[in-house]
C-alpha positions as CSV (number, residue, x, y, z in Angstrom):
1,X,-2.7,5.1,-18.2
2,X,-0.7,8.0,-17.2
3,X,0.9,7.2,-14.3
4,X,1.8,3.7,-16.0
5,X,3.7,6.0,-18.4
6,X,5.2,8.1,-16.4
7,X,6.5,5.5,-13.9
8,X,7.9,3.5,-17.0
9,X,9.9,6.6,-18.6
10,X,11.3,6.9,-14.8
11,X,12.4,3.5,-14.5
12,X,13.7,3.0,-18.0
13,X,14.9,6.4,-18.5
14,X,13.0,7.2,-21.8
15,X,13.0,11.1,-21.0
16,X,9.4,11.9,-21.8
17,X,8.2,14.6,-19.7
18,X,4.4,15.4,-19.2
19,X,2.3,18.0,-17.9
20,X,0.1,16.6,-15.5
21,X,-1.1,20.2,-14.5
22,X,-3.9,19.1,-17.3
23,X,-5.2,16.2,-15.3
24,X,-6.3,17.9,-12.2
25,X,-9.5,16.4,-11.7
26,X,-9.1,13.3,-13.1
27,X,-9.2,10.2,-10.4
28,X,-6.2,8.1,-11.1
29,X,-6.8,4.2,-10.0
30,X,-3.4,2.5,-8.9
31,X,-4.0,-1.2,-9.1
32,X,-1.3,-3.6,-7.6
33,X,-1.2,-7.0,-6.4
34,X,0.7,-9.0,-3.8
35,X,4.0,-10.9,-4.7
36,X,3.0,-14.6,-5.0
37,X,-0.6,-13.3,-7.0
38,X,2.1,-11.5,-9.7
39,X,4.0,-14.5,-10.1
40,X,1.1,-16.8,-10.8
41,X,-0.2,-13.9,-13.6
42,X,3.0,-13.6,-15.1
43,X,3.1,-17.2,-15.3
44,X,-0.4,-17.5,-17.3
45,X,0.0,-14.6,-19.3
46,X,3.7,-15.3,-20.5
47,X,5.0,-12.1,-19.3
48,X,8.7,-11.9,-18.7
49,X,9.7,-11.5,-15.1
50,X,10.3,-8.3,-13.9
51,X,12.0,-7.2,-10.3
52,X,8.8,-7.1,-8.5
53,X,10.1,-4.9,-5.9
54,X,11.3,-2.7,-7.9
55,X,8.2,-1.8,-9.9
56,X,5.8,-1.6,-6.9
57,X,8.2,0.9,-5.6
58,X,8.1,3.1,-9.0
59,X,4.1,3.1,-9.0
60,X,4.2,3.7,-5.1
61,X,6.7,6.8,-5.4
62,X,4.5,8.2,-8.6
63,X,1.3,8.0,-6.3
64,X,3.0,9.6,-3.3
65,X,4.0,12.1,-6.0
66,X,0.6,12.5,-7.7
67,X,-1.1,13.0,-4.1
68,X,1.5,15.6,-2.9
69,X,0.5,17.8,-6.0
70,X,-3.4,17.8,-5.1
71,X,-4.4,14.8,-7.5
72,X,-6.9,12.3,-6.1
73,X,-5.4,8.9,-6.5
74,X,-7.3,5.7,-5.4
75,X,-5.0,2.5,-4.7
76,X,-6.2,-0.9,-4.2
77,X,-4.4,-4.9,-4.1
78,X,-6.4,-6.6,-6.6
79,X,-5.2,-10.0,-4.8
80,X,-8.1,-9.8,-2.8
81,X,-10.5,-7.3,-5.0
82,X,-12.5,-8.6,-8.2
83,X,-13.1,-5.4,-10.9
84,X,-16.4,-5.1,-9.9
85,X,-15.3,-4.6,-6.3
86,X,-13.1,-1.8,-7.5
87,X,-15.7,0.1,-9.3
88,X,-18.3,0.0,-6.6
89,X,-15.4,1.8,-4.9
90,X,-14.3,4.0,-7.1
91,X,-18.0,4.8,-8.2
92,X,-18.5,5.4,-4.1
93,X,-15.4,7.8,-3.8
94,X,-17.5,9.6,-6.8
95,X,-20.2,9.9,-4.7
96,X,-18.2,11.1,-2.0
97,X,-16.7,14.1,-3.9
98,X,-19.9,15.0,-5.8
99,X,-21.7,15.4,-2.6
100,X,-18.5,17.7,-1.3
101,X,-18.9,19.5,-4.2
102,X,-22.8,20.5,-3.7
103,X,-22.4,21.2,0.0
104,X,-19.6,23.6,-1.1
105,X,-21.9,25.3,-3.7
106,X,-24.8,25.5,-1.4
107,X,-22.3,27.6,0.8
108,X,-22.1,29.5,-1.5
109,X,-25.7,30.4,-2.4
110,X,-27.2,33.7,-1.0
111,X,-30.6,34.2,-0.6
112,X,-31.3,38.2,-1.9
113,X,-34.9,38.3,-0.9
């Protein structure tokens, strides 16, 4: 996704630039795992190894970045998490906002009577 791409033009300088101004209400889900649960995917899925520190760090400064400008970014270790468990969250922080959102619109509601 987007911050995927932007935190791989950071760390492999590819000079893209985007304008994430467009994205303002989109919820951007940061996914990560734990060192030894990386290793064992890599292993099964043939991917080349990679300085693990290294590219938790990237994701982890985009977030901070991301957050700092407003944007709502969810993060969760799938180590422990199965998808499912990550949607019921992310469909609950939904929830959350969409309720925030109709207690700010019945604020604004007058009653001209």
């Amino acid at each position: 996704g987007l911050m995927s791409n932007i935190t791989y033009a950071r760390m492999f300088k590819r000079g893209y630039t985007y304008d994430i101004n467009q994205f303002k209400y989109w919820i951007f889900v940061h996914l990560y795992c734990d060192k030894a649960d990386w290793e064992v995917r890599c292993k099964m899925s043939n991917e080349p190894v990679i300085d693990f520190k290294k590219n938790i760090d990237a994701f982890e400064e985009t977030t901070k970045e991301f957050k700092k400008h407003g944007f709502h970014v969810l993060s969760f270790n799938t180590t422990d998490l199965t998808p499912y468990n990550v949607a019921k969250q992310v469909i609950a922080y939904i929830d959350k906002l969409n309720r925030q959102e109709e207690e700010k619109s019945k604020q604004l509601e007058f009653d001209f009577n």
